[in-house]
C-alpha positions in Angstrom: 1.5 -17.7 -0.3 2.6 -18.3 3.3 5.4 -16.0 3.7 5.5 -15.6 8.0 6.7 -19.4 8.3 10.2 -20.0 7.2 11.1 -23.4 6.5 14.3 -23.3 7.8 14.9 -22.2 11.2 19.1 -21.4 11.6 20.2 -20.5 15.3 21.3 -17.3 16.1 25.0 -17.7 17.3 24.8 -14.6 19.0 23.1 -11.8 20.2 21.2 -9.5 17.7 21.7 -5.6 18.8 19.5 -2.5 17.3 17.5 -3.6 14.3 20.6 -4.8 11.5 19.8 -7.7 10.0 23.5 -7.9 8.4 25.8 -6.4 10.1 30.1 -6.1 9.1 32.1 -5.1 12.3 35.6 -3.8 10.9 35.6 -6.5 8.6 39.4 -7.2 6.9 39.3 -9.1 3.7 42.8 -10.2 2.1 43.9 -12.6 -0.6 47.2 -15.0 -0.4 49.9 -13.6 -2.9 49.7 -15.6 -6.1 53.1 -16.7 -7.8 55.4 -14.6 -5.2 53.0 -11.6 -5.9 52.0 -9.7 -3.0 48.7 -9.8 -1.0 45.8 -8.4 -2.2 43.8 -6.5 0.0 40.2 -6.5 -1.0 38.6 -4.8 2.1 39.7 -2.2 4.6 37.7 -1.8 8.4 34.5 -2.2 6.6 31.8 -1.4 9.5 28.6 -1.8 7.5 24.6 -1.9 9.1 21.7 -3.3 7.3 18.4 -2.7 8.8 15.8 -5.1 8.8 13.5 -5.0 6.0 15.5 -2.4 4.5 17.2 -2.0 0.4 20.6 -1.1 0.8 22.6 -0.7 -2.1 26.9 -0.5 -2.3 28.4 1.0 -5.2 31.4 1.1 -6.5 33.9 0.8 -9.6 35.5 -2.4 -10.9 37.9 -3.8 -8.8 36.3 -1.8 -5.4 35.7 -4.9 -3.4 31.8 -5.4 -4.3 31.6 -9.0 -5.1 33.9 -9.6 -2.2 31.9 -8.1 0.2 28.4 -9.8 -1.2 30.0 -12.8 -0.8 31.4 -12.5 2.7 27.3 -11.9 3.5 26.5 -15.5 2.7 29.7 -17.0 3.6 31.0 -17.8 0.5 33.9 -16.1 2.0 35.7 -15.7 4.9 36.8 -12.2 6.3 40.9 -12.2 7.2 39.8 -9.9 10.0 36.6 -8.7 11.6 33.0 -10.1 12.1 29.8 -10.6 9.5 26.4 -11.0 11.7 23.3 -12.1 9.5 20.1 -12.3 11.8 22.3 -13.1 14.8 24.1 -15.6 13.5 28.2 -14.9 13.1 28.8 -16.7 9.7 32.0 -15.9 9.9 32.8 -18.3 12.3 31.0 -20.7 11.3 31.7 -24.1 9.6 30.7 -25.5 6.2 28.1 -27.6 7.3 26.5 -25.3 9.8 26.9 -22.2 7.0 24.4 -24.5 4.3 21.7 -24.3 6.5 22.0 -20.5 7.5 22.4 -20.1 3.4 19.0 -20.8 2.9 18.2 -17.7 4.7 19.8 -15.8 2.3 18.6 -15.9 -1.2 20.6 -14.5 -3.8 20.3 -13.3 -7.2 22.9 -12.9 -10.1 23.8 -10.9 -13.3 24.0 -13.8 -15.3 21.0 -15.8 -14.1 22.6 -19.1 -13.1 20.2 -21.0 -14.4 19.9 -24.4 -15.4 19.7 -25.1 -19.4 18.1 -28.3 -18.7 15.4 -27.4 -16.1 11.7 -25.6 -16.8 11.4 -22.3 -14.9 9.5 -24.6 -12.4 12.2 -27.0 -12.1 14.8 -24.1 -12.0 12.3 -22.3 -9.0 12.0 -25.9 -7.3 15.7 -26.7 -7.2 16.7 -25.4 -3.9 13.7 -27.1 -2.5 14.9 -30.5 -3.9 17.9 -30.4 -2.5 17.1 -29.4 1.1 14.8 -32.8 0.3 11.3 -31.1 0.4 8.3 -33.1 -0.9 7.0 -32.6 -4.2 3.6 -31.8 -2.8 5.0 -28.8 -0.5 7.5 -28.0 -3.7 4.5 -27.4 -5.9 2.6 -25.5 -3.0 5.5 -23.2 -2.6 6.7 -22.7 -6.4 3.6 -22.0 -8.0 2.4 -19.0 -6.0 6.5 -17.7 -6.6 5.7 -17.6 -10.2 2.7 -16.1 -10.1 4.8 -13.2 -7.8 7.2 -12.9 -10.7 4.4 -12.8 -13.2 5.3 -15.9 -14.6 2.8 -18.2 -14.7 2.4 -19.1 -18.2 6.2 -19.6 -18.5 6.3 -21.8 -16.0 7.1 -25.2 -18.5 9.6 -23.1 -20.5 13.3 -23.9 -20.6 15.7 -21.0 -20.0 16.6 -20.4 -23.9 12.9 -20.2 -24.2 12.8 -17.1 -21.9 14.0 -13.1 -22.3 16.6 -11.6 -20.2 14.1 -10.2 -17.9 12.4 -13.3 -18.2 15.0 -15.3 -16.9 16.1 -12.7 -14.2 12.5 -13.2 -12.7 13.2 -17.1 -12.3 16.0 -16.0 -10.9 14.4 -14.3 -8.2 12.0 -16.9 -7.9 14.1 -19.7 -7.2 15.9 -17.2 -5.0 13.0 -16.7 -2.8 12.2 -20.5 -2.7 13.0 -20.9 0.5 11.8 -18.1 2.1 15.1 -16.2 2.9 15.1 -13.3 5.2 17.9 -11.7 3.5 18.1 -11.5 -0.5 21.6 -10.5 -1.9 21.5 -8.8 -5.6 24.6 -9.1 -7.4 24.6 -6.9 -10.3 21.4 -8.6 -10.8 20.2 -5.6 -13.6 23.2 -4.8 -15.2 22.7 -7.8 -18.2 19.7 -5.8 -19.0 18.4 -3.2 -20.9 16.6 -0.3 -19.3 13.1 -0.7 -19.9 13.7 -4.4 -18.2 16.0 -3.2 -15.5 13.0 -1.0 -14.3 10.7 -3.4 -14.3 13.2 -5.6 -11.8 13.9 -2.9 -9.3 10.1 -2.7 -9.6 9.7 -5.8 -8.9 12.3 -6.1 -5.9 11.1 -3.0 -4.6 7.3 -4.7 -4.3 9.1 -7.8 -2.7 10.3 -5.6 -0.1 7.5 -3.7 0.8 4.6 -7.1 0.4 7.0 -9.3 1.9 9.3 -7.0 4.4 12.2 -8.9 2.5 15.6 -7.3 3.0 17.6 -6.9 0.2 21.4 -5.5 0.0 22.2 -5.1 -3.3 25.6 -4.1 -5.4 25.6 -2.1 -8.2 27.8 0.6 -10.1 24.7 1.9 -11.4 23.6 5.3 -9.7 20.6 4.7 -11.2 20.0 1.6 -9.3 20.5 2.7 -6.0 18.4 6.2 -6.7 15.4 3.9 -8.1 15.0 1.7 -5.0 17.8 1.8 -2.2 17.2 3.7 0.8 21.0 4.2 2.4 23.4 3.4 0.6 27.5 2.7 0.5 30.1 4.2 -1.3 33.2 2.1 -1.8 36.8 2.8 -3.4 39.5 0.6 -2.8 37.6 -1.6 -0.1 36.9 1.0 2.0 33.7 2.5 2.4 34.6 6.5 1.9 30.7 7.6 2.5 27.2 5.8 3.4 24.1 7.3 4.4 20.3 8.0 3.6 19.8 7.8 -0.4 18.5 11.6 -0.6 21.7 12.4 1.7 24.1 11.3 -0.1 22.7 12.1 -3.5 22.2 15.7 -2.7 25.2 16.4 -0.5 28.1 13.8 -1.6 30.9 14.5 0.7 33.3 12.1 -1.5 35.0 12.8 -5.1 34.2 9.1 -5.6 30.6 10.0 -5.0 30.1 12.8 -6.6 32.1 10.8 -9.9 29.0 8.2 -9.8 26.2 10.9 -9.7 27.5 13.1 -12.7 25.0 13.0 -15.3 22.6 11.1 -13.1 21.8 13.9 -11.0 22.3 17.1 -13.4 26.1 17.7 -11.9 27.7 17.3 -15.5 28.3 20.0 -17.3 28.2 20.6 -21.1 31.1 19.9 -22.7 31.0 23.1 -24.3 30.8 24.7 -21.5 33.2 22.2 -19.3 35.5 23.3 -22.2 35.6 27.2 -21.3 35.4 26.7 -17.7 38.7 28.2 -15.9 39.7 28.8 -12.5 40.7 32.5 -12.9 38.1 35.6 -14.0 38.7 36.6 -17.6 37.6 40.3 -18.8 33.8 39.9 -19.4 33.7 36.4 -17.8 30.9 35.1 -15.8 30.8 32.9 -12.3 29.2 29.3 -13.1 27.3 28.8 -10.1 25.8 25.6 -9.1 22.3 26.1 -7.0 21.2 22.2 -5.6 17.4 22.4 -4.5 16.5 19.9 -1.7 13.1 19.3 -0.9 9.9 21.1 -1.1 12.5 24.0 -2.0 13.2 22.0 -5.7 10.0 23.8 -6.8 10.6 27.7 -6.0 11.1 30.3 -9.2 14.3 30.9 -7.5 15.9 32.7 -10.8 13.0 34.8 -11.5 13.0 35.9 -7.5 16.8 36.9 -7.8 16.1 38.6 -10.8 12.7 40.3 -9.4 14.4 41.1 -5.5 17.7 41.6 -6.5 18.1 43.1 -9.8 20.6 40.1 -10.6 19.9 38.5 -14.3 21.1 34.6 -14.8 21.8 32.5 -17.6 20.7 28.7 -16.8 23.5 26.6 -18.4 22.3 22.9 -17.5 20.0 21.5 -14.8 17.7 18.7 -13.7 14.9 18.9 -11.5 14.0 15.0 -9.9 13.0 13.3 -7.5 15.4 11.1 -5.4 13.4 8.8 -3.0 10.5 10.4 -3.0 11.8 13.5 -2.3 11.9 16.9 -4.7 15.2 17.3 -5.9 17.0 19.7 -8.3 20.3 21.0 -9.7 21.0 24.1 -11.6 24.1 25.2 -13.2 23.8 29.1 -13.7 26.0 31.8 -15.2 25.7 34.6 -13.0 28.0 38.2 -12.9 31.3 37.6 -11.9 31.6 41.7 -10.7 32.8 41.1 -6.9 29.4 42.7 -5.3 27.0 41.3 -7.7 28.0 37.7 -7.0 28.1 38.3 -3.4 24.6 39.6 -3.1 23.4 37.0 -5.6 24.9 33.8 -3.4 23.9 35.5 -0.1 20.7 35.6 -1.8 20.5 32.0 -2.4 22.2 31.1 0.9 19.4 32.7 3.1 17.0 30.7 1.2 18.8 27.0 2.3 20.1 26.2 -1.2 23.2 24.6 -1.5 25.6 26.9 -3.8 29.0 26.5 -4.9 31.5 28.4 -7.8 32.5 26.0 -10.4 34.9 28.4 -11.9 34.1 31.5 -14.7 33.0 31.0 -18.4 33.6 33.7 -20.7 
């Protein structure tokens, strides 16, 4: 499969700078007021970089601004305020006619599929090459190699009924890639999905990005997601972006309440409830310090408990952990109950301190 030669060549409208391939420069995003409602604003100064041949994921709740800001990408929307860049070209300012040939650039994928009842999987594949009027003969030369990408070869005569979930989503991504975008967009492409399929379509992306140096930014309110494949990633709460970084950053040291909401279970930061029951802010006669210890790196594998106990003298109780990995990278969170005695916990967390782990008093369990 030729994948260097696009077949649809946009203009860049202006000048690309550094290495983002999408790029939103304090973009504003409102909606008119509805029915002598106010205006709805759906995103705030969002200054955003994508780097070329990069996964970049943006998560957030409901309501956040997500869809809004996937859809300014391709210029499905315009921003109220602000600039969107895709591979130098501002599609923000640009008209409707110019904007359908930059689209096929862009590919995107959706969480319902958008498929066509009425179409095979190589019909459904070939329909964006149909109507950008490509010959059958180059049709069939570029759709048959995209389902044997997706693994999909044998399906390709099936309708969509005809075709799993996963299935389906693979067309999807097929016909998405028909045109050999630069840029894919993933619009809570996984979350119809169960969780033995969703893997095996992260897998799947992930492979287009690394074989064909595709970039992909997808959306998600799935920590999961983002942890499985993303490298940086966006945090956003009420269309702003409150934190973005490197994946391992931002899982390991969230700065954000809104972050550190999404991680929870994901990453070994929720506790019990048992033990989120008894937890108080004040020491209690015979009460103990819950301590949480987060391991980053090649430190997630050190028998730090049985050192503090060995060094120190100082005995713990683990309460809940996880040790992980988070892209690529050792990672681990333990949730300890250590003596609350003033000088025994201060020798205990200096302990840890020296040693680079990241410790912090959750209150005192009795």
């Amino acid at each position: 499969m030729n994948i260097q030669t696009p077949l649809f060549k946009p203009t860049a409208l202006a000048a690309q700078t550094a290495d983002a391939i999408i790029r939103f420069e304090a973009v504003h995003k409102a909606f008119p007021a509805r029915q002598g409602g106010a205006a709805v604003t759906a995103l705030e100064q969002i200054d955003l970089d994508v780097d070329r041949g990069s996964i970049v994921g943006v998560i957030g709740r409901s309501g956040a601004g997500k869809s809004t800001l996937i859809r300014l990408a391709n210029g499905l929307e315009k921003p109220t305020g602000g600039r969107v860049i895709v591979d130098g070209v501002e599609v923000s300012a640009l008209p409707e006619p110019a904007l359908r040939d930059v689209r096929r650039s862009i590919g995107m994928i959706f969480q319902h599929f958008n498929l066509l009842s009425s179409r095979t999987a190589f019909d459904n594949v070939a329909l964006p090459l149909e109507v950008a009027g490509v010959g059958k003969a180059a049709i069939k030369a570029r759709v048959e190699p995209l389902l044997e990408l997706v693994g999909l070869t044998d399906k390709r005569d099936r309708y969509p009924a005809e075709l799993s979930g996963g299935q389906k989503q693979r067309i999807g991504i097929a016909r998405a890639l028909a045109t050999e975008p630069k840029v894919l967009l993933s619009d809570e492409a996984t979350s119809a999905l169960d969780p033995e399929t969703t893997q095996s379509i992260l897998d799947l992306l992930a492979s287009i990005n690394r074989e064909l140096g595709l970039t992909i930014l997808l959306i998600t309110h799935e920590m999961s997601v983002i942890r499985r494949i993303a490298q940086k990633v966006a945090v956003l709460e009420a269309g702003r972006v409150v934190e973005q970084g490197d994946v391992f950053d931002i899982f390991t040291r969230p700065a954000h309440a809104t972050t550190r909401s999404f991680l929870g279970s994901a990453t070994g930061r929720a506790l019990p409830p048992s033990v989120a029951r008894r937890l108080s802010a004040d020491v209690q006669p015979g009460s103990q310090a819950l301590v949480r210890i987060v391991f980053r790196g090649h430190f997630a594998s050190e028998p730090v408990l049985a050192q503090l106990s060995r060094e120190r003298g100082i005995e713990a109780n683990l309460v809940a952990g996880q040790i992980d990995e988070v892209a690529g990278k050792p990672f681990g969170i333990l949730n300890v109950a250590l003596p609350a005695a003033d000088a025994t916990l201060a020798s205990a967390l200096d302990y840890l301190r020296q040693r680079d782990f990241d410790v912090e008093i959750l209150g005192y369990v009795t």
